[in-house]
C-alpha positions in Angstrom: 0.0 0.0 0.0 0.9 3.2 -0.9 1.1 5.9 2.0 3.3 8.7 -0.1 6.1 7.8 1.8 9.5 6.6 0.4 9.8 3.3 2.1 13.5 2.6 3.0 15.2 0.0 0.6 14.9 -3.6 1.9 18.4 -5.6 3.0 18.7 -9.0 1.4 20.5 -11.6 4.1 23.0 -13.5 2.6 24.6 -16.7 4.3 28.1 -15.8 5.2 28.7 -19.4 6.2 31.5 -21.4 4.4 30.2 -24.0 2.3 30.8 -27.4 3.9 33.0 -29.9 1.9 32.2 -32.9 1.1 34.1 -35.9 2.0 35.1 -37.9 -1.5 37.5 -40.9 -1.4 39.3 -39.5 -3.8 43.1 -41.4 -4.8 46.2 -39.2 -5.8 46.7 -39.5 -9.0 48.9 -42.3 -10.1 51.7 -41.4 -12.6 51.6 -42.8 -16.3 54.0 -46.2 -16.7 57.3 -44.8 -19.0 56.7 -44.2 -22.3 58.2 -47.6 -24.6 60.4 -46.6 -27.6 58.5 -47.5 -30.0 55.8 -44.9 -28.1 58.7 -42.0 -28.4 59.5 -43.1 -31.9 56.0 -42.7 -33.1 54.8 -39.4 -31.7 58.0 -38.4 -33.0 57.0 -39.5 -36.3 53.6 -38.1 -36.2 55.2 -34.7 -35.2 57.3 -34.7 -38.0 54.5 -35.7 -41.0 52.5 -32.8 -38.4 54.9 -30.4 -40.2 54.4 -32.0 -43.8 50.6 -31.7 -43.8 51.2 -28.2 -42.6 53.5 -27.4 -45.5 56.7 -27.5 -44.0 58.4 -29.9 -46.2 61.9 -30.7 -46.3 63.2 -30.6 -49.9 65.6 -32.6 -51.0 67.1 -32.5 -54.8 67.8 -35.5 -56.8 69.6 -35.1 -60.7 69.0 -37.8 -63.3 71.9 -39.8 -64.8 70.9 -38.8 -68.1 71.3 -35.4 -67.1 74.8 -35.9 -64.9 76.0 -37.5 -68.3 74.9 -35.0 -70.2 76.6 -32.4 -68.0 80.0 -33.7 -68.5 80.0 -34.9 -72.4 78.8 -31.6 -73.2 79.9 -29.2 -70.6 79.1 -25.6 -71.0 75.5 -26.3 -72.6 75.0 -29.8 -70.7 74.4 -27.8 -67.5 71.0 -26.7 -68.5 70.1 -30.4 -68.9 71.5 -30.9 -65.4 68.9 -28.8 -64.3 65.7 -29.7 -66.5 66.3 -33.6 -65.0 66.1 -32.6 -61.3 63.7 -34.0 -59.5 62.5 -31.9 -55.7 60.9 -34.3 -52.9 60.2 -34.2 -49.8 62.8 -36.2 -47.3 59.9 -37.2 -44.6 56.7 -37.9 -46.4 58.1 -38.3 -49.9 56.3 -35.9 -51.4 57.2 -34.6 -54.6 57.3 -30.6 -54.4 56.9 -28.5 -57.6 
């Protein structure tokens, strides 16, 4: 009801008490048995094709006989043939790269 009167603001109560804990039968943590080699090795291995599917390859260059032979029968010019039979891979994945 309305008497014209400001009526003053009402407190809210809050429970200051701390909440209680629970007891659980909780066990520490064990620690995780050592890791085999063959574990190491392969989360090595999946690290390293990681970096291949994310475009980091690591190129390697490879030259065709015909083009080594070329080279050094016909010296000066055979060079460019050096070069036309290369071929660029990838050392991990064995991609070949452009």
């Amino acid at each position: 009801m309305y008497s014209g009167q400001p009526q003053p603001p009402q407190q809210q109560s809050y429970n200051m008490q701390p909440p209680q804990q629970q007891s659980y039968n909780m066990q520490p943590p064990q620690p995780s048995p050592p890791k085999t080699p063959a574990q190491i090795g392969d989360e090595y291995r999946s690290a390293l094709y990681a970096q291949c599917a994310a475009g980091v390859h690591e190129p390697t260059t490879k030259f065709g006989v015909c083009g080594i032979i070329t080279a050094v029968v016909c010296f000066p010019i055979g060079l460019i043939c050096l070069f036309i039979d290369t071929e660029k891979k990838c050392n991990r994945c064995g991609i070949k790269l452009g």
